[in-house]
Structure formats: C-alpha cells, structure tokens
PyMOL CGO cylinders between C-alpha atoms (Angstrom):
from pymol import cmd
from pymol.cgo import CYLINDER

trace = [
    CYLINDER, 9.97, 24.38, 2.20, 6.26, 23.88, 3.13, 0.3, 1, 1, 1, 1, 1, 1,
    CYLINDER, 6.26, 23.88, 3.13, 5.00, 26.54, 1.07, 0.3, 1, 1, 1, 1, 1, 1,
    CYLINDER, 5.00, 26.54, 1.07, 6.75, 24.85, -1.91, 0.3, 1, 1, 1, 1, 1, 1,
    CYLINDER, 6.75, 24.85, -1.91, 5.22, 21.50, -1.02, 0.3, 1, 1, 1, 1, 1, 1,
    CYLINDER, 5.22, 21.50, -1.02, 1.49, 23.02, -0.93, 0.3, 1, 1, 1, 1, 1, 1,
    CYLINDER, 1.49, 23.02, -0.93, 2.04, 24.68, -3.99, 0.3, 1, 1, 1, 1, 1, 1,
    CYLINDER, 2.04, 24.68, -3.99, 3.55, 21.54, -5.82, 0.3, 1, 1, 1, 1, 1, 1,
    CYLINDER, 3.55, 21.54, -5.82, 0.54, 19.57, -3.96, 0.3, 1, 1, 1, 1, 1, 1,
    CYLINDER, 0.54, 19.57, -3.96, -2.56, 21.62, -5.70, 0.3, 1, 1, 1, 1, 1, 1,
    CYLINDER, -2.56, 21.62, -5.70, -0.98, 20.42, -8.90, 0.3, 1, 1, 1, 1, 1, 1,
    CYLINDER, -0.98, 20.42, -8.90, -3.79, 18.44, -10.09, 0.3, 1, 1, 1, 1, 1, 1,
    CYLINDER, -3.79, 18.44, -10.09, -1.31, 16.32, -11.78, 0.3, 1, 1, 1, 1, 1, 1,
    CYLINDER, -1.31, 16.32, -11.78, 0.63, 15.47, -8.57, 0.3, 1, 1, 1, 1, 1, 1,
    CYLINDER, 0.63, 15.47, -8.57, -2.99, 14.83, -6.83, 0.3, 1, 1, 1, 1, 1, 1,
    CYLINDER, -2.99, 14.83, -6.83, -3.87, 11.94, -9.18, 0.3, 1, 1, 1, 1, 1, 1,
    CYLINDER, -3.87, 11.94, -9.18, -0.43, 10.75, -9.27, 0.3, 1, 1, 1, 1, 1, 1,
    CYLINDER, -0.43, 10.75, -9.27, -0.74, 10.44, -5.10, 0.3, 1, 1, 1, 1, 1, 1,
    CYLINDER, -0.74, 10.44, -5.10, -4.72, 9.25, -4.90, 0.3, 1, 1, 1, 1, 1, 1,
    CYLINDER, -4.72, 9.25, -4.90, -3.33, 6.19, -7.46, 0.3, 1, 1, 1, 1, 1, 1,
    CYLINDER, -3.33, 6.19, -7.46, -0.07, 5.54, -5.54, 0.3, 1, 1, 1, 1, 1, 1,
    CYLINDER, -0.07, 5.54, -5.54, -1.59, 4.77, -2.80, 0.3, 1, 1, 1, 1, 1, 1,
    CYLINDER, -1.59, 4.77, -2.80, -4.25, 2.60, -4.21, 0.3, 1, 1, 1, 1, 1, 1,
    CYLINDER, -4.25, 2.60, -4.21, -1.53, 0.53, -6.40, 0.3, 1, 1, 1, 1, 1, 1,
    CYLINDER, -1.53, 0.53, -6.40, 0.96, -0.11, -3.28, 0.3, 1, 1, 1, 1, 1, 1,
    CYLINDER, 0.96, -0.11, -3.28, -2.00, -0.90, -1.12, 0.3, 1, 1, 1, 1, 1, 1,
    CYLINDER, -2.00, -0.90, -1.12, -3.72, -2.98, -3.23, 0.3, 1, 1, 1, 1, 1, 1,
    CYLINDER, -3.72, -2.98, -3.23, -0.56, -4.67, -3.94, 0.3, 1, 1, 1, 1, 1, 1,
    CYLINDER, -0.56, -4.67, -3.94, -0.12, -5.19, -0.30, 0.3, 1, 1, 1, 1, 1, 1,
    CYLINDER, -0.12, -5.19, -0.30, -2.96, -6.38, 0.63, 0.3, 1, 1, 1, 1, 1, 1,
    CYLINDER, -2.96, -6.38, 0.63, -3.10, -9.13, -2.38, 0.3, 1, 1, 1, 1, 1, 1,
    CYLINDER, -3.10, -9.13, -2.38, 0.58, -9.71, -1.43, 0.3, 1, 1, 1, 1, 1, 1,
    CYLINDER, 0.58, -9.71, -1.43, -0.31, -10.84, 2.12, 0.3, 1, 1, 1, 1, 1, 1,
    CYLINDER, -0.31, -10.84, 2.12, -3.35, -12.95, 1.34, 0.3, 1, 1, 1, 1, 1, 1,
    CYLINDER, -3.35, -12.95, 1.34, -1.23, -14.83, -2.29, 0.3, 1, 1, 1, 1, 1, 1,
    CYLINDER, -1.23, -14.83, -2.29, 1.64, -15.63, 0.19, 0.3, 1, 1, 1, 1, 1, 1,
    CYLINDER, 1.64, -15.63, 0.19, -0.57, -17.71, 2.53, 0.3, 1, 1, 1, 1, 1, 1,
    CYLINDER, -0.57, -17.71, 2.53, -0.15, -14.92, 5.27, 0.3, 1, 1, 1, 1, 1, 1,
    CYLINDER, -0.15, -14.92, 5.27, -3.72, -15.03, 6.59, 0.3, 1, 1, 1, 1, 1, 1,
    CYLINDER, -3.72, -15.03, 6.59, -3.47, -19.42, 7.28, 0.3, 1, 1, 1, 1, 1, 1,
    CYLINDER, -3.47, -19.42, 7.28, -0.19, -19.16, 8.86, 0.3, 1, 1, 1, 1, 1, 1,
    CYLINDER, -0.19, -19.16, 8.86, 1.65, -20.81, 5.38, 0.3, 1, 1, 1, 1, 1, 1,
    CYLINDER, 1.65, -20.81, 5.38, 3.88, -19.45, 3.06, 0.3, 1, 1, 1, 1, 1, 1,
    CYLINDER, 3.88, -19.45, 3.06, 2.65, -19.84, -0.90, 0.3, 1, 1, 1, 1, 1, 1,
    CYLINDER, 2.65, -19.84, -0.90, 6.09, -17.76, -2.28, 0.3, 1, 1, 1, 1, 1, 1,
    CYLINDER, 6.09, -17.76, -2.28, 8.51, -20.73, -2.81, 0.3, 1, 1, 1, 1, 1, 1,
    CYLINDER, 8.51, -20.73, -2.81, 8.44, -24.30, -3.65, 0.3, 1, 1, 1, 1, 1, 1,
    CYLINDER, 8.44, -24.30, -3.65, 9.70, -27.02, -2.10, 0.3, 1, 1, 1, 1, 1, 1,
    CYLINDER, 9.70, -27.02, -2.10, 8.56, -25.55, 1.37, 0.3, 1, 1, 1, 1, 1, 1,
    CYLINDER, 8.56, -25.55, 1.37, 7.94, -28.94, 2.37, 0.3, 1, 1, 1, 1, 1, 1,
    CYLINDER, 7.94, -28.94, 2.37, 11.11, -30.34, 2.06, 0.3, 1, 1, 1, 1, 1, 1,
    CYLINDER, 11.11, -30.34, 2.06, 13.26, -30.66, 5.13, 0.3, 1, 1, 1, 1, 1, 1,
    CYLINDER, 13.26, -30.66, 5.13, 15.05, -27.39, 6.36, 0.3, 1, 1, 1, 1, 1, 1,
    CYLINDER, 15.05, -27.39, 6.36, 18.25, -28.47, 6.15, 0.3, 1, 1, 1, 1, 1, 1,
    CYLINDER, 18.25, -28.47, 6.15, 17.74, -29.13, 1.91, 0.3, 1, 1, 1, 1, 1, 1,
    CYLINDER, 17.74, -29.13, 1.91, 16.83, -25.35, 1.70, 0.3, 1, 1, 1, 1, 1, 1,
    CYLINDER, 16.83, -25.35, 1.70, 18.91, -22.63, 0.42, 0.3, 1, 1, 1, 1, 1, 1,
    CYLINDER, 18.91, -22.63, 0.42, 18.97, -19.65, 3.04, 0.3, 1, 1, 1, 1, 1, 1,
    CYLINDER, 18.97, -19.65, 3.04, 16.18, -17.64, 1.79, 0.3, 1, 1, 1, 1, 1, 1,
    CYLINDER, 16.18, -17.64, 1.79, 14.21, -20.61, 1.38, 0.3, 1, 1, 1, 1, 1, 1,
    CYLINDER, 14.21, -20.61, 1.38, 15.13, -21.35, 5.00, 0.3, 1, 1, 1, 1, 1, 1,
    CYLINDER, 15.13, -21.35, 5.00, 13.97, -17.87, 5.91, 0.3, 1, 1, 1, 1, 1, 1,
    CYLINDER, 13.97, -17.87, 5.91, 10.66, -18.13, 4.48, 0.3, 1, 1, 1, 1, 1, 1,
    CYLINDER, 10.66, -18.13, 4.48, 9.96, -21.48, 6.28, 0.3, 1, 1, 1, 1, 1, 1,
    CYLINDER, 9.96, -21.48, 6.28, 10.99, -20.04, 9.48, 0.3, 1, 1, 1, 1, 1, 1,
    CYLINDER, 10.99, -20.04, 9.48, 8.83, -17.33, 8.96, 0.3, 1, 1, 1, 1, 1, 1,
    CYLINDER, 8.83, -17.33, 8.96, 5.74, -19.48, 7.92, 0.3, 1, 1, 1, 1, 1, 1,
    CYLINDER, 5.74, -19.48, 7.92, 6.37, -21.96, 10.39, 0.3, 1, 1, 1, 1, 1, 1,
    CYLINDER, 6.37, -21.96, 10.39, 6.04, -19.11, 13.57, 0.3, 1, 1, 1, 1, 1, 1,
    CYLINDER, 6.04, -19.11, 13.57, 2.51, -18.91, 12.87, 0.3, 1, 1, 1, 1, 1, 1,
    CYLINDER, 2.51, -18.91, 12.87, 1.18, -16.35, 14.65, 0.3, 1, 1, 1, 1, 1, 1,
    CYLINDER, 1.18, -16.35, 14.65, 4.18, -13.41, 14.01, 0.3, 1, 1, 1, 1, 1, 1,
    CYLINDER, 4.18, -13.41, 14.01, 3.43, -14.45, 10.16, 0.3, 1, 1, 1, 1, 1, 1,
    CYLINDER, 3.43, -14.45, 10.16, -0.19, -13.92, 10.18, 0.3, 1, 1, 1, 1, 1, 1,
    CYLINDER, -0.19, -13.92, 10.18, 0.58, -11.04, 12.33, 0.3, 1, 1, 1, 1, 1, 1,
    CYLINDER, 0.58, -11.04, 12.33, 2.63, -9.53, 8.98, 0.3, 1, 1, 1, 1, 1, 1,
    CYLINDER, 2.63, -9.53, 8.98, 0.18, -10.28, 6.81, 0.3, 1, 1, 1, 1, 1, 1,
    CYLINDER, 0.18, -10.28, 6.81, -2.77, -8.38, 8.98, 0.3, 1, 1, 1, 1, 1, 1,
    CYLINDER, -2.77, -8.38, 8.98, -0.23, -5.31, 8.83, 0.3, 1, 1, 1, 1, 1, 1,
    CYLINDER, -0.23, -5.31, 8.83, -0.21, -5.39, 5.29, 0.3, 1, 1, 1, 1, 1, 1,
    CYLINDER, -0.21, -5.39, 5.29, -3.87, -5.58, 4.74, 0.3, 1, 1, 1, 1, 1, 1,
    CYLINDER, -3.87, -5.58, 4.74, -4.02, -2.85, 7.37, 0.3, 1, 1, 1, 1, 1, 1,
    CYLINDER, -4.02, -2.85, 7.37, -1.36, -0.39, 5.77, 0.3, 1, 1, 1, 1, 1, 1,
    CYLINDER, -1.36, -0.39, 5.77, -3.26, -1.18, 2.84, 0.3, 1, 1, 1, 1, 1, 1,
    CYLINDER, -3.26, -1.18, 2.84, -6.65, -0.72, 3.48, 0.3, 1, 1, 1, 1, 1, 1,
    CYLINDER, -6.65, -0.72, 3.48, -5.74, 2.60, 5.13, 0.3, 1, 1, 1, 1, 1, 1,
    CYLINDER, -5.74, 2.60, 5.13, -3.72, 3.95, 2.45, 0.3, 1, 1, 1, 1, 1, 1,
    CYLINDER, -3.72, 3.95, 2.45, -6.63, 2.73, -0.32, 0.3, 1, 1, 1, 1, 1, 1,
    CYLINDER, -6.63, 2.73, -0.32, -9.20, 4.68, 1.48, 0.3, 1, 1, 1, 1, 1, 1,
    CYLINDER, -9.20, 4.68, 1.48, -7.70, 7.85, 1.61, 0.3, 1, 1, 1, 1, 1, 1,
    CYLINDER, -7.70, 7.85, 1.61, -8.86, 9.34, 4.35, 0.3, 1, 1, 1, 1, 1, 1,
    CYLINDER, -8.86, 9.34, 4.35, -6.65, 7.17, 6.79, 0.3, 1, 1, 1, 1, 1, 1,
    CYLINDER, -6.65, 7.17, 6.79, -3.54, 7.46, 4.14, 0.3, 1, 1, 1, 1, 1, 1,
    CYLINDER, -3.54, 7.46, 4.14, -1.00, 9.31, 6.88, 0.3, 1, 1, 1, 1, 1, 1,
    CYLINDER, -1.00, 9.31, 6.88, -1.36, 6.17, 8.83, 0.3, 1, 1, 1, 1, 1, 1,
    CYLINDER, -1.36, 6.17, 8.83, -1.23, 3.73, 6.50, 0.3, 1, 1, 1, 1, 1, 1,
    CYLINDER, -1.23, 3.73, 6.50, 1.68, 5.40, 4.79, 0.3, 1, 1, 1, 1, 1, 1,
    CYLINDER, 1.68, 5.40, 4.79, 3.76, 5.41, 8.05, 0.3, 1, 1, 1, 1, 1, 1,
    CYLINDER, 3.76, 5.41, 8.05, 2.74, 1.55, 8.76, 0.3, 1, 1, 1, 1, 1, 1,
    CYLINDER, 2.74, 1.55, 8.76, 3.65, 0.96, 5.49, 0.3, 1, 1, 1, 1, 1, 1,
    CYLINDER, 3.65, 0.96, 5.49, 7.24, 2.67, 5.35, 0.3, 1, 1, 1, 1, 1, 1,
    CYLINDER, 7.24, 2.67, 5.35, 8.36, 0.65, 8.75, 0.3, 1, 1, 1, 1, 1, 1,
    CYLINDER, 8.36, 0.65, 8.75, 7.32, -2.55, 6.78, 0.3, 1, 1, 1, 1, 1, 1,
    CYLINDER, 7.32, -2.55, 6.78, 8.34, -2.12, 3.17, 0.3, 1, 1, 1, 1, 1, 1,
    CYLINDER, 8.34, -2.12, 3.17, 11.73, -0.85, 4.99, 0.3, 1, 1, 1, 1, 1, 1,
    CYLINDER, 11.73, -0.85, 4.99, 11.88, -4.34, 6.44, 0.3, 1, 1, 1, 1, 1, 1,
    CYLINDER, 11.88, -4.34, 6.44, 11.06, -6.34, 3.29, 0.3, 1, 1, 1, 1, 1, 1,
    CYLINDER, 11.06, -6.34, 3.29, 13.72, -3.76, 1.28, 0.3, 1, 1, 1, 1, 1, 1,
    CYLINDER, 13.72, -3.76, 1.28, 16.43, -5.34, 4.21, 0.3, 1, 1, 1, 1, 1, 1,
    CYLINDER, 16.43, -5.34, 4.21, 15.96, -8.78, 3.90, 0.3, 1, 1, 1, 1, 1, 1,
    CYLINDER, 15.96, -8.78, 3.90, 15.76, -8.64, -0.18, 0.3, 1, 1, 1, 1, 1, 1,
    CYLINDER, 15.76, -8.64, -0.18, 19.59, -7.19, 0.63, 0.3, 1, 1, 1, 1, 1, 1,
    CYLINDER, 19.59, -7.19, 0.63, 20.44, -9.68, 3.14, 0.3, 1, 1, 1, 1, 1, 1,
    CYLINDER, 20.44, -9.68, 3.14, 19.45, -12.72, 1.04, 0.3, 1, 1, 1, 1, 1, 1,
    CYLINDER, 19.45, -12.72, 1.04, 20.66, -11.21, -2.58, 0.3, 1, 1, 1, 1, 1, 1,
    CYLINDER, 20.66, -11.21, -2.58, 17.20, -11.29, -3.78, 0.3, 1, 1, 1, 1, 1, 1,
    CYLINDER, 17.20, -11.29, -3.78, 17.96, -11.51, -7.64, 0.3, 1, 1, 1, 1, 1, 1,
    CYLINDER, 17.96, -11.51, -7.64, 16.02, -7.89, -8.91, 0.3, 1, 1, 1, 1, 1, 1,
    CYLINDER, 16.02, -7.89, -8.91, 13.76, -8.01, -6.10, 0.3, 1, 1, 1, 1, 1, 1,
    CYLINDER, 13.76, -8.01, -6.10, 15.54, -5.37, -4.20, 0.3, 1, 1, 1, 1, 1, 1,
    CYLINDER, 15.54, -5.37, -4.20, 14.71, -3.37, -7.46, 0.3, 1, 1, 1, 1, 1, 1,
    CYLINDER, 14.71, -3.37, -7.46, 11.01, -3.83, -6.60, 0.3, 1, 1, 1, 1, 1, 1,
    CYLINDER, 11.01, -3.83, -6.60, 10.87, -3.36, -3.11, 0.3, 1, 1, 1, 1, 1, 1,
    CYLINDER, 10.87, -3.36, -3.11, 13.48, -0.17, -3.46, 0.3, 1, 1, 1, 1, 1, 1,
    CYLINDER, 13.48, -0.17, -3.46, 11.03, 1.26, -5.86, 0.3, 1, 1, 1, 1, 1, 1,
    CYLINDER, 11.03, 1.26, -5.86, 8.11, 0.52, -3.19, 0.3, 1, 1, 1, 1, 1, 1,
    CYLINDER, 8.11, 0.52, -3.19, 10.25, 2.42, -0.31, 0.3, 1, 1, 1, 1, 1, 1,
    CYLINDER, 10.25, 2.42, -0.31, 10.84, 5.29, -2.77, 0.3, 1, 1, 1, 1, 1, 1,
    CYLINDER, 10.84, 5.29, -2.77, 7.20, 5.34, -3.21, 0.3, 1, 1, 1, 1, 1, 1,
    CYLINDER, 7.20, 5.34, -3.21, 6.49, 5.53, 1.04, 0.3, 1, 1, 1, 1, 1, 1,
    CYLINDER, 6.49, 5.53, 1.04, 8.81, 8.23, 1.00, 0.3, 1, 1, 1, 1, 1, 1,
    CYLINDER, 8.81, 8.23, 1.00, 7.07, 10.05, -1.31, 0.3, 1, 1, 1, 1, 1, 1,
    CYLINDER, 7.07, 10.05, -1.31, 3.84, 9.58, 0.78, 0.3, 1, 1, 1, 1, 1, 1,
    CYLINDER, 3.84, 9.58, 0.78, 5.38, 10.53, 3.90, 0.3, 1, 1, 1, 1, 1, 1,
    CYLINDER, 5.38, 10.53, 3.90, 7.05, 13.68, 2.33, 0.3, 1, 1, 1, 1, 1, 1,
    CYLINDER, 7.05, 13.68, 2.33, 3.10, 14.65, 0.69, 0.3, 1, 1, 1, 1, 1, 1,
    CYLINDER, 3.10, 14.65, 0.69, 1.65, 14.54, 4.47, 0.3, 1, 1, 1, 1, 1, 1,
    CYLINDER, 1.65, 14.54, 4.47, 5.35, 16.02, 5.90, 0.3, 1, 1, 1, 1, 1, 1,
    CYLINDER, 5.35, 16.02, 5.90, 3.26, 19.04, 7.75, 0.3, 1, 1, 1, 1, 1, 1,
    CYLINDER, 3.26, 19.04, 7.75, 0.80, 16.74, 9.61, 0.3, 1, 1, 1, 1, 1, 1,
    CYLINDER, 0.80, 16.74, 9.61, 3.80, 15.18, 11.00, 0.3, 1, 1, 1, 1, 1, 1,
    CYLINDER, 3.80, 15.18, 11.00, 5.94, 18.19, 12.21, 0.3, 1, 1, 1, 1, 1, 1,
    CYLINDER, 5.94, 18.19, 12.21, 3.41, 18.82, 15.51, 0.3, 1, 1, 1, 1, 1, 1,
    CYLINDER, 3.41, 18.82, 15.51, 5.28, 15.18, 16.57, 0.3, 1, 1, 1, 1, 1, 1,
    CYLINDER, 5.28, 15.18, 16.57, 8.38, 16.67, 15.96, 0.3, 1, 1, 1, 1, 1, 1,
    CYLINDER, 8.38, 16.67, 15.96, 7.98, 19.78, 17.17, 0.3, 1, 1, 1, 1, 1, 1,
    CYLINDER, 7.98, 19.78, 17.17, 5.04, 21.07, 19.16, 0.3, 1, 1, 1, 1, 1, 1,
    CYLINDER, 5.04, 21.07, 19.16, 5.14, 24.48, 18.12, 0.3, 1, 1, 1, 1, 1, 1,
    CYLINDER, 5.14, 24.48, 18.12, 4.64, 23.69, 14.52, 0.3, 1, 1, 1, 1, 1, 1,
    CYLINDER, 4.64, 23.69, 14.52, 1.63, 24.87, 13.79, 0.3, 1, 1, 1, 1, 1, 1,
    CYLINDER, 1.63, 24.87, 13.79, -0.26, 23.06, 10.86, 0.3, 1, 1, 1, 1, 1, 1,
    CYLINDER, -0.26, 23.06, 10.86, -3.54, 23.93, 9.06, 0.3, 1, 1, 1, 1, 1, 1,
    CYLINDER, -3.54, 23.93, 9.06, -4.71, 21.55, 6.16, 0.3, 1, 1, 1, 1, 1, 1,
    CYLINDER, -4.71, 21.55, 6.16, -4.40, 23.30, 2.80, 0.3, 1, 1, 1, 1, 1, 1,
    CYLINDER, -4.40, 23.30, 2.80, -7.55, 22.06, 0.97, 0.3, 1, 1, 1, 1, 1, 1,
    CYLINDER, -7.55, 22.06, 0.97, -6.82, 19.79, -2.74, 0.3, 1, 1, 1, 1, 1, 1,
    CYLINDER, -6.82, 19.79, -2.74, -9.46, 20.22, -5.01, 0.3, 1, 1, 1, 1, 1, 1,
    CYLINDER, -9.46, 20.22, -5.01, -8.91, 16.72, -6.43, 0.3, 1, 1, 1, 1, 1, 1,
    CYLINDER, -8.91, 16.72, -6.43, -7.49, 14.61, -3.89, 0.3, 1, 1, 1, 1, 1, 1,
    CYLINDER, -7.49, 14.61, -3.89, -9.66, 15.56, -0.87, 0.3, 1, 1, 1, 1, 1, 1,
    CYLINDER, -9.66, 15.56, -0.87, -12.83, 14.85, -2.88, 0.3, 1, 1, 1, 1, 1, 1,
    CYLINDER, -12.83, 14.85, -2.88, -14.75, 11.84, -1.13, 0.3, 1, 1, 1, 1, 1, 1,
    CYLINDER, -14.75, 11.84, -1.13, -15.28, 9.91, -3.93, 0.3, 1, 1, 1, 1, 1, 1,
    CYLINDER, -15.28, 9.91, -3.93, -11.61, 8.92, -3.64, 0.3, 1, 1, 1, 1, 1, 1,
    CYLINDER, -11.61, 8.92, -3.64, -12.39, 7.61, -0.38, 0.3, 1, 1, 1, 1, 1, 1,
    CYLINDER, -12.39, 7.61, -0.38, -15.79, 5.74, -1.81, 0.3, 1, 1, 1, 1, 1, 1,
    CYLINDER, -15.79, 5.74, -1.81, -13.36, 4.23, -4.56, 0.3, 1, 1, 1, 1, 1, 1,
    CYLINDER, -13.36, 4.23, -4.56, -10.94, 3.05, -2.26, 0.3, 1, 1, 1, 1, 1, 1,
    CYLINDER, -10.94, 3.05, -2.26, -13.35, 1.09, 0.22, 0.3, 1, 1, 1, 1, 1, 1,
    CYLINDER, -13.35, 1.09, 0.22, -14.91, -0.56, -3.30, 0.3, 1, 1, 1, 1, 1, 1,
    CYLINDER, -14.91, -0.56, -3.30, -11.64, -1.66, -4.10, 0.3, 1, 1, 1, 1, 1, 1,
    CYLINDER, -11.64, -1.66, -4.10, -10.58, -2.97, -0.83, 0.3, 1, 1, 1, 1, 1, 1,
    CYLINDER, -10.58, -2.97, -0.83, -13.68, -4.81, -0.54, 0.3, 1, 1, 1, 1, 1, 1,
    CYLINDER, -13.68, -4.81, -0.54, -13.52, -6.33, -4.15, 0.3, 1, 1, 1, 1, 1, 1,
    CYLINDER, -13.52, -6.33, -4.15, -9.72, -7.44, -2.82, 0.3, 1, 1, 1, 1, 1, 1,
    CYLINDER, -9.72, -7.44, -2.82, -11.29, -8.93, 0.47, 0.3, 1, 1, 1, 1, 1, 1,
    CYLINDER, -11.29, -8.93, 0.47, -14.18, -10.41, -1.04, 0.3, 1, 1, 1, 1, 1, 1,
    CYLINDER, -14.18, -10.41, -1.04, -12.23, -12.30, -3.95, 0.3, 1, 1, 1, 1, 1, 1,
    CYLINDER, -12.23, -12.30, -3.95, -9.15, -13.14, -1.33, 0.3, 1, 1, 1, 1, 1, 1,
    CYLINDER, -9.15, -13.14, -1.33, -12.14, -14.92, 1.10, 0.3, 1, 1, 1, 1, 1, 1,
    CYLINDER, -12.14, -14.92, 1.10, -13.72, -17.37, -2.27, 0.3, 1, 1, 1, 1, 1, 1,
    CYLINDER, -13.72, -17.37, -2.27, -10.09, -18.25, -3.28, 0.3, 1, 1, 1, 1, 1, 1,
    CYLINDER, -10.09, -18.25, -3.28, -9.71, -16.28, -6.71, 0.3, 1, 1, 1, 1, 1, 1,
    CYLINDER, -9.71, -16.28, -6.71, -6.55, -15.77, -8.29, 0.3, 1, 1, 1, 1, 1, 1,
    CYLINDER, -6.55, -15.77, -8.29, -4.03, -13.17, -7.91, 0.3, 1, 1, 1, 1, 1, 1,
    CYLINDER, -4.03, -13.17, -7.91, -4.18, -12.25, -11.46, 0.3, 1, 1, 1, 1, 1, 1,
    CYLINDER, -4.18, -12.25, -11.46, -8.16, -11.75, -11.17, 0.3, 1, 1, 1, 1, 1, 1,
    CYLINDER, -8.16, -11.75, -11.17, -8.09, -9.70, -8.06, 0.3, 1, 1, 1, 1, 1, 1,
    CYLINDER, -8.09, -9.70, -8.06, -5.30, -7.48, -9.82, 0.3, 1, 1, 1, 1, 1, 1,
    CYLINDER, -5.30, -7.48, -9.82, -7.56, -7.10, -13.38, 0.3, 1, 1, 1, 1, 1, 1,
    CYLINDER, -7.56, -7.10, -13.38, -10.54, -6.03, -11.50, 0.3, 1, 1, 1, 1, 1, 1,
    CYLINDER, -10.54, -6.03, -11.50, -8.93, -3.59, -9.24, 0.3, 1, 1, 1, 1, 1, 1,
    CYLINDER, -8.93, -3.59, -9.24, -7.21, -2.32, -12.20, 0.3, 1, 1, 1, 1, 1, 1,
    CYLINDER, -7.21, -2.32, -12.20, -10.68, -1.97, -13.79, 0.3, 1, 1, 1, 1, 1, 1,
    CYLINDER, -10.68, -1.97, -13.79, -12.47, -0.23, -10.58, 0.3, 1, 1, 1, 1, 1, 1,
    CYLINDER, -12.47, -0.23, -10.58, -9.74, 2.12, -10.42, 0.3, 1, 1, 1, 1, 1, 1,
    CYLINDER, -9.74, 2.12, -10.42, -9.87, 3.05, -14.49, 0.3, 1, 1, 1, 1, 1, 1,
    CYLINDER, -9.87, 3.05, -14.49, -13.55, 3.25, -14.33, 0.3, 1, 1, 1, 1, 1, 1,
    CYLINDER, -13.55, 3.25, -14.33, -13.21, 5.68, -11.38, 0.3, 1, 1, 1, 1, 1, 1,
    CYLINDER, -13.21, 5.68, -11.38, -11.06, 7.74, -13.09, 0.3, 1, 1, 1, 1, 1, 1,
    CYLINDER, -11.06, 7.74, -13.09, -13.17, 8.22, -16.19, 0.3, 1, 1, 1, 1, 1, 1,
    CYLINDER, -13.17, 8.22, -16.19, -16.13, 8.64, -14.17, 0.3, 1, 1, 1, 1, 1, 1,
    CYLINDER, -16.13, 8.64, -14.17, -14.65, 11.27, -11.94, 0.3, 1, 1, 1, 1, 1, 1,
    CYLINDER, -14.65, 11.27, -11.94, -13.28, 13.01, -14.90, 0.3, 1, 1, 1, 1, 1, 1,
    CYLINDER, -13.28, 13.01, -14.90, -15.69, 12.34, -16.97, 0.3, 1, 1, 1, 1, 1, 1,
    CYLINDER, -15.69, 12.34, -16.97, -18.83, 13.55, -14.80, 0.3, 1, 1, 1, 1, 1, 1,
    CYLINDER, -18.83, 13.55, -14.80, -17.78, 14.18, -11.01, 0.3, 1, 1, 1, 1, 1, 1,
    CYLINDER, -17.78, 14.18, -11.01, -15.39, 16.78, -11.47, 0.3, 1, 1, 1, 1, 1, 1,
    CYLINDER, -15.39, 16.78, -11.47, -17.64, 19.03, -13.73, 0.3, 1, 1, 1, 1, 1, 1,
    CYLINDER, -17.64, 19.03, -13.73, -20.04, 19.35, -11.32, 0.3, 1, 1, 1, 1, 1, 1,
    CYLINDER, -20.04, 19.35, -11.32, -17.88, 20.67, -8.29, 0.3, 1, 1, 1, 1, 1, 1,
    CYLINDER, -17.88, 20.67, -8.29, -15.64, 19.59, -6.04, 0.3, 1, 1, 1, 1, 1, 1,
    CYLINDER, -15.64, 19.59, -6.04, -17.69, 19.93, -2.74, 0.3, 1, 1, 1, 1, 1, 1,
    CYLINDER, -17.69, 19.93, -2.74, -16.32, 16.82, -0.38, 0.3, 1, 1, 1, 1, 1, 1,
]
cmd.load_cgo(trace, "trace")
C-alpha cells in the first residue's frame, strides 16, 4: 500500500493538487476564525446575537453560548489560525493537518446535531479533504503506530520545493495583516486567491525550469 501511495504522490498532478489544498482549507480557516469574531471573544456568524437567549432558536443558542465562554472561544479560533498557518506553510503541514482533522471533525458534528441546512455539505467536503491530507503523510505517522515501521521520506520534485513554503508564509501574513486593519472577508479571500495564482505562474512559469533544488 505505501509503495502505491509514493508512486501516486510523485504525480506532479497530485503534488499541486495537495500544495493548494492545504493553502485553500487553511486560508479558509484562518479567515474563518478571525470573520466570526473568534480572536475578541464575539461571535459575527448570526444575527440577533443580542437578543435574549431564551428568543433564540437552538443553534443560535449554541453560538451564543459559545461566544459568551470567552476564553474556550478565542481558544478555537487560535486553533484554527494555528492548523492553518501550519498547513499554509508546508513544511509544518503533518501537524496542521492532524490539528485540523480533530477540529473540522468537531464542526462536521455539530452541523449534524443542529440540521445545519447544506452546511454539513461544506464541512463534510472539508473532512474529506483532512483525510486526504492525513492519508498523503500516512507513512510519517505509522512510527506512532507501530515502532518498527520504518519510514524514509521519498523526495517530491514539486511539492518539497521551498518556494511552497515562501508562498505560504506570504499568504498567511497577507491574511494576518488584513485580519489586524479590519478588511473584509471578501478582500482577504481575492488577494490570497491572487498570491496563490501568481505563485503558480511564477513557479511554472520560471522556478521550475531552472531546477528543483529545495
């Protein structure tokens, strides 16, 4: 099975696909936790948060209980940013993949539990997506599992290149820097969007052709 996976993983194909994935759900993360008010200990995701508890529907409810802890909801938000930043940078992507699996599980619950209408699409698409992260980096697991296991990094000629890792602090960075002077979601999303196209043009475009020497 592992000699499949580092076959399928010097597809060059599959190495883009996984360098992007991880910048789109951590940059959507991170966004996520500073648009819902994580970071001041409020929650921006539904109106009428002000009204009194008892006029809420459940998940409203939820949400203000949440907010209203303070600490344990700035706590979720630093995860986020966390998972996130590791995940955009590359080089720390195991660990932000496996923080970001035990919370995206947790989100995927409570859209069940409160009958989220098509969210549960969303945040089943997102868990599909960790799995896929965790299954990529499978063999630098096993040792945990089983001590034996003896693991030696097969080398991507794409993916490991360090200008991934260079991209992904820009764009965390850009997300940090736009989150702190109070710019829009949709702005922070556009020019994260634009880093990451430009990066891709410019690797292919320039980077690649002249080696691949990290």
């Amino acid at each position: 099975m592992f000699d499949l996976l580092n076959k399928l993983k010097q597809q060059l194909f599959l190495q883009v696909f996984t360098v992007y994935l991880r910048y789109l759900i951590g940059a959507a993360f991170i966004i996520a936790a500073f648009g819902m008010g994580k970071m001041n200990g409020n929650s921006n995701l539904l109106q009428s948060m002000n009204s009194p508890i008892n006029q809420l529907q459940p998940i409203q409810q939820f949400f203000r209980v949440m907010s209203d802890s303070g600490l344990y909801w700035q706590f979720i938000g630093w995860s986020q940013i966390i998972a996130g930043a590791c995940l955009m940078t590359q080089r720390l992507a195991r660990l932000g993949a496996l923080i970001f699996f035990g919370l995206i599980l947790n989100i995927f619950i409570i859209t069940l539990s409160y009958n989220f209408s098509g969210t549960p699409v969303i945040t089943g698409l997102m868990l599909l997506a960790a799995l896929y992260l965790l299954i990529w980096d499978l063999p630098s697991f096993m040792p945990i599992i089983q001590n034996s296991f003896n693991y030696s990094p097969v080398k991507l000629t794409l993916a490991d290149h360090s200008f991934w890792m260079i991209l992904g602090w820009v764009m965390v960075s850009s997300i940090l820097i736009l989150a702190l002077v109070h710019q829009h979601v949709p702005l922070q999303l556009g020019v994260v969007f634009a880093e990451g196209l430009f990066g891709f043009i410019l690797y292919i475009g320039w980077i690649g052709k002249k080696g691949t020497t990290v």
